[in-house]
C-alpha positions, 0 to 999 in steps of 0.5 A: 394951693401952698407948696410943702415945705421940704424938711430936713428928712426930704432932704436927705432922701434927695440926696440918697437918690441922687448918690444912688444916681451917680453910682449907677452911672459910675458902674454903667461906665465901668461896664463900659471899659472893662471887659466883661467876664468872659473876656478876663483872665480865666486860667486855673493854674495847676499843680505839678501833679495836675498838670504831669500826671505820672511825670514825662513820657518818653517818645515814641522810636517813630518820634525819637531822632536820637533813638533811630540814630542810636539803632542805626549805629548798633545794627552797622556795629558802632557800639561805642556810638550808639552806646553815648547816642543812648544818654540821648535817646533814653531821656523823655525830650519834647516832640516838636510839630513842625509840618504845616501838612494836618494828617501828617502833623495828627498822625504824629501826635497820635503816634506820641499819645499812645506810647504816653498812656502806655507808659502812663505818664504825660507828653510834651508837644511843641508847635513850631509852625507859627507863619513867618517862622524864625522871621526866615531865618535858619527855621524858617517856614511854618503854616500860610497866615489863613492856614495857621489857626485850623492847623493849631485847632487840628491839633487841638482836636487829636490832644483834646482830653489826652493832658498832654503839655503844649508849648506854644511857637518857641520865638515867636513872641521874643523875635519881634523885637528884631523882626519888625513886620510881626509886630501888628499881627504876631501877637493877636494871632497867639491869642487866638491861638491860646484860645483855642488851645484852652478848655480841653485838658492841656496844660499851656505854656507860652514862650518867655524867651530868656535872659538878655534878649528882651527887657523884662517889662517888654516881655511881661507886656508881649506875654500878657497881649497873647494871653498868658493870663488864659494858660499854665505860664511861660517857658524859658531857654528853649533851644538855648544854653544859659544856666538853670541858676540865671534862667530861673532868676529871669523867669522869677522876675518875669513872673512878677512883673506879669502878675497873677503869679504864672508858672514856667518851665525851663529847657536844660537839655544844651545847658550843662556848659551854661551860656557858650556865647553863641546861640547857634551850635556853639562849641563846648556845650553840653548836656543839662540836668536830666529832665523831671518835674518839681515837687511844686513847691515853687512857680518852676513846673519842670525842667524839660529837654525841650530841644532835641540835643543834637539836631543842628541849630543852622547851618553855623558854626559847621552844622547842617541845616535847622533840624537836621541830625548832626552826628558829632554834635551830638556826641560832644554833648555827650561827652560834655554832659553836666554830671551829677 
């Protein structure tokens, strides 16, 4: 039997069949490669009225440090000092959960949350509990490694509808550039972390550290491997003194550089004085901008007092231990303030 001449017309169906060939190997390999959807970033970010609903909460005087110093002046008849211990204690300032001990860290949160919905307005939380804490530096402690995500998931549960802004472990992503045995293992539990942490109505922000301590394409990268993608953004000068000016260009330029355009939101409560030359209770420094969300018009969220002003910074430059209420520090902020 003859064989059929192929005509151009068979031709051309070969040839779609074999283009059709390759591209469903080339998406097949794709596949491969890239993550599937469920593992892409699926962070919505919100508006400032989404995520601060009625702006921020004062703290509970359980959680206030600066209110029980201030009512510990007046009852012993320092009026003058409890009268400048008020411009603290009167501020909605964050409430940091440092206490690896679960009912203790809950109650805490719980104590928070029901002042915030009487006064109908959002908390803000810190965790500041991450193992290897401050690389055992003057704040140091935190959780035990196995302990750290059923601590983070414990706290979650108590937040868990409440809306409530959470900034996570101040440092912790910014130190591994100095603490060289966080550097395999700190940022993949962050994402765990940030895992848990979504999906319940919180507004997240990780921490961008600030300008001057790591490069910008650095900090962009540590951001994106501990799941910035997934939450609200970054958050930047916790605990530290640069200006708003200078913080917000960093954090811009941040931003940028991670892409899919996060938002932050910056620490003021020591800035007043802008950068005093030491980060650790330097001498000069003063109160920042009282804190408040935006008008959102911009990637900056909000200016918050994350840093409770007048809890010492270590046991440097005269103070106490991390932590610990110091008194005539306080009162130099204060009496430092930025006005106006």
């Amino acid at each position: 039997m003859p064989r059929p001449q192929r005509t151009s017309s068979t031709r051309q169906w070969v040839w779609i069949g074999v283009v059709g060939a390759l591209v469903v190997a080339v998406v097949v390999a794709v596949s491969v490669v890239l993550p599937h959807a469920g593992d892409r970033p699926v962070a919505h970010r919100r508006s400032v009225a989404e995520a601060w609903p009625g702006g921020l909460a004062r703290q509970p005087s359980t959680a206030n440090q600066a209110r029980w110093h201030e009512t510990a002046a007046r009852k012993a008849g320092r009026a003058s000092t409890a009268d400048r211990l008020a411009v603290i204690a009167d501020q909605p300032i964050a409430t940091w959960l440092t206490s690896s001990s679960v009912p203790e860290t809950v109650a805490t949160v719980r104590s928070v949350l029901a002042s915030a919905r009487e006064q109908r307005k959002t908390p803000v939380f810190v965790l500041y509990a991450i193992p290897g804490r401050d690389c055992g530096h003057w704040s140091r402690g935190g959780t035990a490694e196995d302990a750290y995500l059923p601590w983070v998931r414990a706290v979650v549960r108590a937040l868990a509808g409440s809306h409530a802004v959470v900034l996570v472990e101040p440092d912790s992503i910014a130190q591994i550039a100095v603490c060289e045995r966080l550097r395999d293992t700190r940022l993949p539990l962050l994402r765990k972390a940030v895992a848990a942490l979504t999906g319940h109505g919180l507004t997240v922000y990780l921490d961008g550290g600030n300008e001057n301590r790591v490069p910008v394409a650095t900090m962009a990268d540590w951001l994106r491997r501990a799941g910035v993608d997934r939450v609200q953004g970054f958050a930047t000068n916790v605990s530290n003194f640069y200006r708003v000016d200078q913080e917000r260009a960093y954090a811009d330029e941040l931003a940028d550089a991670i892409g899919g355009d996060p938002h932050f939101v910056i620490d003021v409560s020591r800035n007043g004085r802008g950068w005093r030359g030491d980060w650790c209770n330097p001498g000069g420094a003063g109160l920042g901008q009282l804190p408040h969300v935006t008008l959102g018009t911009t990637r900056l969220d909000a200016l918050l007092w994350v840093k409770t002003p007048g809890l010492s910074d270590g046991s440097c430059n005269g103070g106490p231990a991390a932590g610990q209420w110091w008194e005539s520090y306080a009162l130099a902020l204060v009496a430092n303030r930025k006005r106006g």
